[in-house]
PATORRO-494145 format. One record per residue (C-alpha): x, y, z; residue in three letters. Coordinates in pm, whole numbers, plus 50000, padded with zeros to 5 digits. Example, Ala and Ser with C-alpha at 12.3 -4.5 7.8 and 13.67 -1.06 7.14 Angstrom:
<recs>
512304955050780ala;513674989450714ser;
</recs>
This chain:
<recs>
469002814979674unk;470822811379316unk;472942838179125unk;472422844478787unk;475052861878600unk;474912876178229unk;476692844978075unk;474292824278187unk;471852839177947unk;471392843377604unk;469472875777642unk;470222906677948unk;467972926478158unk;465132936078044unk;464392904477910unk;462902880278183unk;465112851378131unk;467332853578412unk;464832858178658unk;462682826778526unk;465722806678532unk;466482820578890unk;463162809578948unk;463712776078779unk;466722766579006unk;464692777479323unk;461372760779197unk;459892787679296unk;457022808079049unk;458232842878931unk;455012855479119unk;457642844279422unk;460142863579326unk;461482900779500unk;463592913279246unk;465342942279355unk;467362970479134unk;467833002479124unk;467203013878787unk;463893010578509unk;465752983478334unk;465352960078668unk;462172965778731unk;460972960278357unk;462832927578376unk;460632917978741unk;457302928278570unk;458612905678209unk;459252876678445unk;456142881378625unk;458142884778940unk;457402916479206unk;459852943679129unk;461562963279460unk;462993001579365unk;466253003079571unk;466443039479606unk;469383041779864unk;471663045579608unk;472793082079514unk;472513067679173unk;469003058579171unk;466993083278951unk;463443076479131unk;461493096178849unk;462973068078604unk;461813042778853unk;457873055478858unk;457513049478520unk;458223016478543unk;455873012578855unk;457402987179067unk;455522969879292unk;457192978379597unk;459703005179723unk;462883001779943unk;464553036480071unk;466983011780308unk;468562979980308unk;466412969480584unk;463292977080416unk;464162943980217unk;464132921580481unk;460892942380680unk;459062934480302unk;460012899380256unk;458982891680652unk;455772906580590unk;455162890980252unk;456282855780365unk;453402858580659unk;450392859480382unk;
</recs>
C-alpha cells in the first residue's frame, strides 16, 4: 500500500499520474490497481491510469447518475463490498 497526496504531483485527479506513481511504488501495473472514489473525477482518473475504477456509492454525497457516465468498472454500495471485490479478484 502507498499514499499519494496532491503535492506529490504535478498534475490532480483526473490526470493519471498519481495512480501510476502509486503503482510505481507498489510495482504493481495500473491494470492492478482498485481505485476507489466516489465521484466522476475518480473514476476518470482509474480509467486514464489504466487502473479498474470502484464507484463508492455509500456516501450520501455520491451522485450515482454522475458516476454512470463515467462507467466504472465495478460498483461498491458498502465498505465491505471492497474487500468481497478484491478477494474475488485476487483468486483469478
Amino acid at each position: 500500500m502507498t499514499v499519494i497526496a496532491n503535492d506529490h504531483v504535478d498534475h490532480p485527479k483526473p490526470s493519471p499520474e498519481g495512480l501510476l506513481l502509486a503503482a510505481e511504488r507498489m510495482k504493481m501495473e495500473p491494470s492492478e490497481i482498485l481505485f476507489i472514489g466516489d465521484s466522476p473525477v475518480d473514476i476518470r482518473a482509474a480509467h486514464r491510469a489504466g487502473a479498474q475504477g470502484v464507484a463508492a456509492t455509500w456516501d450520501l454525497m455520491a451522485n450515482r447518475e454522475y458516476l454512470k457516465k463515467v462507467e466504472p468498472h465495478h460498483w461498491a454500495e458498502k465498505p465491505q463490498e471492497i474487500w468481497d471485490l478484491w478477494t474475488r479478484l485476487s483468486k483469478n
